[in-house]
C-alpha positions as CSV (number, residue, x, y, z in Angstrom):
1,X,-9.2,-9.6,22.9
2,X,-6.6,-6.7,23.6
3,X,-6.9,-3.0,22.6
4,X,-4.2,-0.1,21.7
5,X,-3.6,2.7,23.8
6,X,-1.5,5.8,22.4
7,X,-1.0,8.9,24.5
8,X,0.3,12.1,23.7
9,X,2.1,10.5,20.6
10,X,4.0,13.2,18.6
11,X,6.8,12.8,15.6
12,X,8.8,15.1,13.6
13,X,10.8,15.2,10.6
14,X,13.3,17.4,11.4
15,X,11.3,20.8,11.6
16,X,8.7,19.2,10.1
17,X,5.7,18.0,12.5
18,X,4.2,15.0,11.3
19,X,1.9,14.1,14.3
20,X,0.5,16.0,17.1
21,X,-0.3,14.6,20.7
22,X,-2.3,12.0,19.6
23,X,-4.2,10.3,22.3
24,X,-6.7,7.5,21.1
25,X,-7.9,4.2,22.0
26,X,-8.8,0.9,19.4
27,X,-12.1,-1.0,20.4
28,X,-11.1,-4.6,21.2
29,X,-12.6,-7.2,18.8
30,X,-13.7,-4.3,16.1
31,X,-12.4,-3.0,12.8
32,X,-11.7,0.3,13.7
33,X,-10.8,2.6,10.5
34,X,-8.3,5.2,11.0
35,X,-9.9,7.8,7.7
36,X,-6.9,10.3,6.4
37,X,-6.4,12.4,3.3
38,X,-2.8,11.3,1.7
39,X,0.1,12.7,4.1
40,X,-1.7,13.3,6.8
41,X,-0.1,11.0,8.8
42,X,-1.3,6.9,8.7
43,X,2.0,6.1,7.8
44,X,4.2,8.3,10.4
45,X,1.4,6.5,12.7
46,X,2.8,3.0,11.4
47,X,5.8,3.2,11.8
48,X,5.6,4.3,15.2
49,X,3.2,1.5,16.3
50,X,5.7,-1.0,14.4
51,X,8.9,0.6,16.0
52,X,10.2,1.1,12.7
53,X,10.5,4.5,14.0
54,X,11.3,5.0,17.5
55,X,8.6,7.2,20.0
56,X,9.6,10.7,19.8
57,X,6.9,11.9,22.6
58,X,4.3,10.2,24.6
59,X,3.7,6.2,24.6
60,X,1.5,3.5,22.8
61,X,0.7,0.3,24.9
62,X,-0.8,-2.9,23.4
63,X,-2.6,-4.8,25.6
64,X,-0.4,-4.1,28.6
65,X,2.7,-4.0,27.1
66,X,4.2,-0.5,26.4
67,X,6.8,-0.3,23.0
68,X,8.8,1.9,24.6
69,X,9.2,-0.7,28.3
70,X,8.7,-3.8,26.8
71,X,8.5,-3.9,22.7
72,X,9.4,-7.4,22.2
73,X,6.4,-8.6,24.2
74,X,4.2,-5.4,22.4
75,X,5.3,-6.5,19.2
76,X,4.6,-10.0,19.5
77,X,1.3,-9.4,19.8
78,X,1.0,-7.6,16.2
79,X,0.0,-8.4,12.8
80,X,0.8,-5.8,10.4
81,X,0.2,-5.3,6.7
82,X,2.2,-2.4,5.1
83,X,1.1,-0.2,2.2
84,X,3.9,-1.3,-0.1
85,X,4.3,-5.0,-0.4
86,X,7.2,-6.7,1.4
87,X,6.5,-10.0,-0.2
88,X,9.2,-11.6,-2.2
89,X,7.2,-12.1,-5.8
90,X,9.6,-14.8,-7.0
91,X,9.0,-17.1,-3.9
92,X,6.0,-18.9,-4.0
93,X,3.0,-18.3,-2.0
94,X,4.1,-21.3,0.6
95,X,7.9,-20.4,0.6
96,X,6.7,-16.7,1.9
97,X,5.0,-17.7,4.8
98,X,7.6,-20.3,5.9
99,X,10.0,-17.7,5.4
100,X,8.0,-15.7,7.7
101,X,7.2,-18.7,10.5
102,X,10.6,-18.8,10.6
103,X,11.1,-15.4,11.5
104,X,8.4,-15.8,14.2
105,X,10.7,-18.7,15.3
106,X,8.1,-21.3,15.0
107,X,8.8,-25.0,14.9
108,X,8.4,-26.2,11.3
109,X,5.4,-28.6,12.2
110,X,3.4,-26.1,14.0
111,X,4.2,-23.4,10.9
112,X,2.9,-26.4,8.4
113,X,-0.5,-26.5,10.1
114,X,-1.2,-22.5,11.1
115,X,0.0,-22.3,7.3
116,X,-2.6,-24.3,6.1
117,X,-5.1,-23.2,8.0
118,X,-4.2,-19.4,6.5
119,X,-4.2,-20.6,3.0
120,X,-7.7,-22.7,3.7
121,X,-9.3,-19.7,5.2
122,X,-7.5,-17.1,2.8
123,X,-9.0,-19.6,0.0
124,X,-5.5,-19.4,-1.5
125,X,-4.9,-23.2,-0.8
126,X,-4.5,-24.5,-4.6
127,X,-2.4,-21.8,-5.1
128,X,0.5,-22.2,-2.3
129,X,3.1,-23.7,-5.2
130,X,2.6,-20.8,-7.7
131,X,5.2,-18.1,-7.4
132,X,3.4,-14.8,-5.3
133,X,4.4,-12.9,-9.0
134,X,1.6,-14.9,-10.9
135,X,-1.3,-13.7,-8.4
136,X,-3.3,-10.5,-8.8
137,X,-2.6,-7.8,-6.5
138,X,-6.2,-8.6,-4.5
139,X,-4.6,-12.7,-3.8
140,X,-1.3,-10.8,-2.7
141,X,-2.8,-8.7,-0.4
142,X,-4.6,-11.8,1.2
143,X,-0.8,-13.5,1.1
144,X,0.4,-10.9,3.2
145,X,-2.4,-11.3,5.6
146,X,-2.1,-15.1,6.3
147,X,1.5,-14.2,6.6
148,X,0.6,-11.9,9.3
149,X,-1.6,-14.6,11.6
150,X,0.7,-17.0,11.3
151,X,2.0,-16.1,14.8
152,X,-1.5,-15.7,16.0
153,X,-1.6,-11.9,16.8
154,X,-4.1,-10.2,18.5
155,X,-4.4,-7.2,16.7
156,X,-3.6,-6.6,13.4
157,X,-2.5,-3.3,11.5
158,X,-3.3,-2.7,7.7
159,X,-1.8,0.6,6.4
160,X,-4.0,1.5,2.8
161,X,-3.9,-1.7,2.6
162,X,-6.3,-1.5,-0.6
163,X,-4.2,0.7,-2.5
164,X,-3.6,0.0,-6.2
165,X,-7.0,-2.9,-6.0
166,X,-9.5,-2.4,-8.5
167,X,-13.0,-1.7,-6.9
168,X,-14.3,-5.4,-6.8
169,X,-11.0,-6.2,-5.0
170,X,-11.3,-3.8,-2.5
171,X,-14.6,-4.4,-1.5
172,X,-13.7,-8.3,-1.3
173,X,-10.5,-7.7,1.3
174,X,-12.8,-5.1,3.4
175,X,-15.1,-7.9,3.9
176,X,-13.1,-10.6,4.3
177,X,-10.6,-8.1,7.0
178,X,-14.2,-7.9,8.9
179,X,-15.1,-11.4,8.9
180,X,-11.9,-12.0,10.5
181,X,-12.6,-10.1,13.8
182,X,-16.3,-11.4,13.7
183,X,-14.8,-14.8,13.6
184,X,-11.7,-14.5,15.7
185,X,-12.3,-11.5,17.7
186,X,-9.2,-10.0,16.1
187,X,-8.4,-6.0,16.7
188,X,-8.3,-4.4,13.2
189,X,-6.8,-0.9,12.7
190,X,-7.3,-0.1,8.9
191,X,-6.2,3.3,7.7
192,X,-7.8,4.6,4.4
193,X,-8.3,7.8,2.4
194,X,-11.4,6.2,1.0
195,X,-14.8,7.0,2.7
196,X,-16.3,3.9,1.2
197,X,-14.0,1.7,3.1
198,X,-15.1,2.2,6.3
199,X,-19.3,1.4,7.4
200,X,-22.1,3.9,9.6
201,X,-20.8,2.0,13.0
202,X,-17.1,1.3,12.6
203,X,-15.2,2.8,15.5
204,X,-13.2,5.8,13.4
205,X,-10.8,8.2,14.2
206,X,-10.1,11.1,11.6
207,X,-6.8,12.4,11.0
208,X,-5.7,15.3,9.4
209,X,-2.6,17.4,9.4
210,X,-1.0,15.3,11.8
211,X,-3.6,16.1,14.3
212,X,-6.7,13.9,15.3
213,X,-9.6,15.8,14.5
214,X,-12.7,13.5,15.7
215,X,-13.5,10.2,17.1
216,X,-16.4,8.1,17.1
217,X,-18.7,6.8,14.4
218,X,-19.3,7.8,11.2
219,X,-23.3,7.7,12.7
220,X,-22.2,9.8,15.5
221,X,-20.1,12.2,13.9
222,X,-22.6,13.1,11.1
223,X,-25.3,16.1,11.3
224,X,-28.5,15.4,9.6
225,X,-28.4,15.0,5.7
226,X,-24.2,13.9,5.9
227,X,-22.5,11.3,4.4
228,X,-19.2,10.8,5.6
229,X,-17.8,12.6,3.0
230,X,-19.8,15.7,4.0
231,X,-18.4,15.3,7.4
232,X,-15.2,14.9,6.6
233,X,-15.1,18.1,4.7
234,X,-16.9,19.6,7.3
235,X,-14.7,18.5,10.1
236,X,-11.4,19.0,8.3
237,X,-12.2,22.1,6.2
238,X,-11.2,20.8,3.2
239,X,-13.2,19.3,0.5
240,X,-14.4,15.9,0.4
């Protein structure tokens, strides 16, 4: 199991601040939720832990492995599921993820069993032939996740990764994203704007404004009679 260490990370647009001197550490193994209002900075937060935009101030280290010292060896330990889709919808299901393992540079055997072991456990099997525009958004999101283990990361990244998923839908990835570091001790980082999304003892950080306002567990955070929503308002200032 391997964590995520980010110190003193800041970014700016220009004159714009995005993200303030963050300093925050992911609990090996867990689903930690990452709980923020629409722009208050998940995505800038992305980006940076995916390199697509380059450290402005501080670091962020996975496992040992800093992105600014060593990124290739960072990265490669990464798994990451971005808000908008990257899929390509007239590929089918199978042709994605070899598309991917080739990427990844892995031998075509070893990408034909890691694929169907992804498609077994993503229950998507039967469907690796159709093309990825014939699936519901809920089967696409679990596309993008086999896609993401195929080069067996150790911690994965999923940015609103429910967004657009009818309720039903969104409860079923939320599970099945927690089963996945029950099973295979994976490091989850899920951000969300939705308090329903993220449980009493999930490791959580709250951002808001760019700034990280608390950490610990919804439990921990909450004064007596508080839901999470309650909190948050409480914490941030601004309604739930």
């Amino acid at each position: 199991m391997i964590g995520l260490d980010a110190q003193g990370v800041s970014f700016a647009y220009g004159a714009r601040q995005a993200l303030s001197g963050l300093d925050f550490s992911l609990q090996p193994g867990r689903f930690n939720a990452l709980l923020g209002p629409n722009g208050a900075g998940k995505s800038t937060l992305i980006a940076l832990l995916t390199r697509l935009y380059d450290l402005q101030d501080g670091d962020i280290r996975i496992g040992d492995c800093s992105i600014r010292t060593k990124p290739r060896q960072a990265l490669a330990q990464l798994g990451v599921v971005f808000q908008q889709s990257t899929l390509d919808l007239d590929l089918s299901v199978e042709q994605n993820l070899r598309y991917h393992a080739a990427l990844h540079g892995l031998p075509r055997a070893l990408a034909g069993e890691r694929i169907e072991l992804e498609l077994a456990r993503q229950q998507l099997a039967e469907r690796r032939a159709e093309p990825v525009r014939a699936l519901n958004g809920g089967h696409r999101r679990r596309v993008e996740i086999a896609r993401a283990l195929l080069h067996r990361p150790q911690l994965l990244l999923l940015d609103e990764a429910s967004a657009g998923l009818d309720p039903a839908s969104r409860r079923a990835l939320n599970a099945h994203v927690r089963r996945l570091c029950a099973e295979d001790g994976l490091t989850v980082l899920w951000t969300t704007h939705l308090f329903d999304e993220v449980q009493a003892d999930d490791p959580l950080l709250i951002l808001h404004r760019g700034r990280l306002v608390a950490r610990g567990t919804p439990a921990s955070l909450a004064e007596p009679g508080e839901d999470l929503g309650a909190s948050f308002a409480r914490l941030t200032g601004e309604a739930a």
